[in-house]
C-alpha positions in Angstrom: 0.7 -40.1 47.0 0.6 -40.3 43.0 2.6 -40.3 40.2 2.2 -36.6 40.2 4.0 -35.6 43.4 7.0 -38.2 41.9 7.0 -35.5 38.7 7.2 -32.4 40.7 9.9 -33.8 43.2 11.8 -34.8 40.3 11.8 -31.6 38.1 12.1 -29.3 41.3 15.5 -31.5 42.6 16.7 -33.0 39.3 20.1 -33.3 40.4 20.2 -37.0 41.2 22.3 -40.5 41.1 22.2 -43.3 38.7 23.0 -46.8 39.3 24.0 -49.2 36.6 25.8 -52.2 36.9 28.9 -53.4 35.5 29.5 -56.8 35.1 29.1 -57.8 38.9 30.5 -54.0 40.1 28.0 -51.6 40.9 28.3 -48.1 39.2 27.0 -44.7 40.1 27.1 -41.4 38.7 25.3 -38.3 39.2 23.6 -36.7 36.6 21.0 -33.8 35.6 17.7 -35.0 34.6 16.6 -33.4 31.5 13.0 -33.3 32.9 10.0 -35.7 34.2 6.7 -36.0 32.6 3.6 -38.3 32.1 6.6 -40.1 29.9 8.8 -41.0 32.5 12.1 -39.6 33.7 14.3 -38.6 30.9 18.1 -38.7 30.7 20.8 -38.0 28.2 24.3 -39.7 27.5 26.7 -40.8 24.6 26.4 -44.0 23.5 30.4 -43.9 23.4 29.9 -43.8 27.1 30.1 -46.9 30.5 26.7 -46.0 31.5 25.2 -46.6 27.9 27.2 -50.0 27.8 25.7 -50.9 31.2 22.6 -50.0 30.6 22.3 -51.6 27.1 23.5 -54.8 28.8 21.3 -54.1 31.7 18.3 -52.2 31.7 17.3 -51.6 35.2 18.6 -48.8 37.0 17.9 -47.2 40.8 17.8 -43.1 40.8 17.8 -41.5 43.5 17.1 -37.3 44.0 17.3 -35.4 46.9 15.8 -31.9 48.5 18.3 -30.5 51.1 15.6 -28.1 52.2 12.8 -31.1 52.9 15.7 -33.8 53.6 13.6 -35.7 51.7 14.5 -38.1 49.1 13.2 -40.0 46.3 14.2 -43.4 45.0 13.2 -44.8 41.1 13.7 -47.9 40.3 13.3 -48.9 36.4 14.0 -50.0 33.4 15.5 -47.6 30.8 13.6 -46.9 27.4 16.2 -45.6 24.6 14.7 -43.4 22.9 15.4 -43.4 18.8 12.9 -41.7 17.5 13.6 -39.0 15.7 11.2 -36.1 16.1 10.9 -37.2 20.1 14.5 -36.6 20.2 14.3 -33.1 18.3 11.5 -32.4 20.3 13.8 -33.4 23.6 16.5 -31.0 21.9 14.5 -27.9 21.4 13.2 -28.4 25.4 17.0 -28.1 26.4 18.6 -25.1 25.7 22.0 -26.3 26.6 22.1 -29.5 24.7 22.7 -27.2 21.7 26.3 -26.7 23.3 26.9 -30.1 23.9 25.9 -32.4 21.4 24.9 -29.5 18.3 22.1 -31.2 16.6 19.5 -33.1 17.8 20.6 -35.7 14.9 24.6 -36.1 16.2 24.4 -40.1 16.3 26.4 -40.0 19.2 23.8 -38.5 21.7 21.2 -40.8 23.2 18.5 -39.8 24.8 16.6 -42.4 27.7 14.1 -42.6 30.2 12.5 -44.5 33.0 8.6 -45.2 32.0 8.2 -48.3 34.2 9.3 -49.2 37.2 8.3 -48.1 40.8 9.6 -44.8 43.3 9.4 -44.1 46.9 10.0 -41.3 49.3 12.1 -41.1 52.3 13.0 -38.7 55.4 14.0 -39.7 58.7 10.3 -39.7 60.4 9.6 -43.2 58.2 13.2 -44.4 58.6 11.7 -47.5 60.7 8.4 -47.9 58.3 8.3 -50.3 54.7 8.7 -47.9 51.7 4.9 -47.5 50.0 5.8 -47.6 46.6 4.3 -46.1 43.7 4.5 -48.2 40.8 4.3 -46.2 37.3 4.2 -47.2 33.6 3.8 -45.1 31.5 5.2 -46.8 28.5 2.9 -46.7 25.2 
């Protein structure tokens, strides 16, 4: 297994759950991964939002998508990159049609893009229930 088969897993189930923490509570949410790429896994909140406190506070996170039809899933585990640059987040914007109808510009201070770039992922079904998770470790930071 490579990073590769982590990218299309991701993109073709990118309904998923995020973890963040909250002090000394646990928090999930699911959420819609914008996309996955040699970058990382890439995200999108408000910063007016919990999960961009938590994660500002505390970086790491644990994502974890799922295929129905394999009942197969995948677990990331990471640190979250903010991203701030500006043409990266324009370019993010022009990817995904329906941020246009969320946030308006790719500029709108209040949107903030993020992704996972380092950290490791494994995959899991029932037939390795019993077996240690053989991880994949990733960065693809620059």
């Amino acid at each position: 297994m490579d990073f590769e088969e982590c990218i299309n897993f991701a993109n073709e189930n990118p309904r998923c759950f995020l973890a963040t923490i909250d002090g000394e509570q646990p928090r999930v949410r699911g959420m819609h991964m914008l996309f996955c790429n040699e970058r990382g896994f890439h995200f999108t909140t408000g910063n007016f939002k919990g999960m961009h406190v938590q994660l500002k506070i505390n970086p790491k996170t644990e994502v974890c998508f799922f295929s129905q039809k394999e009942a197969r899933s995948m677990r990331v585990e990471g640190t979250v990159e903010f991203i701030t640059d500006m043409k990266e987040k324009e370019a993010i914007f022009k990817k995904i049609d329906w941020l246009k109808n969320i946030i308006g510009t790719h500029d709108n201070a209040m949107w903030t893009p993020f992704r996972i770039s380092k950290g490791r992922a494994y995959f899991w079904t029932m037939a390795v229930n019993l077996e240690k998770p053989v991880y994949i470790d990733f960065d693809l930071s620059r």
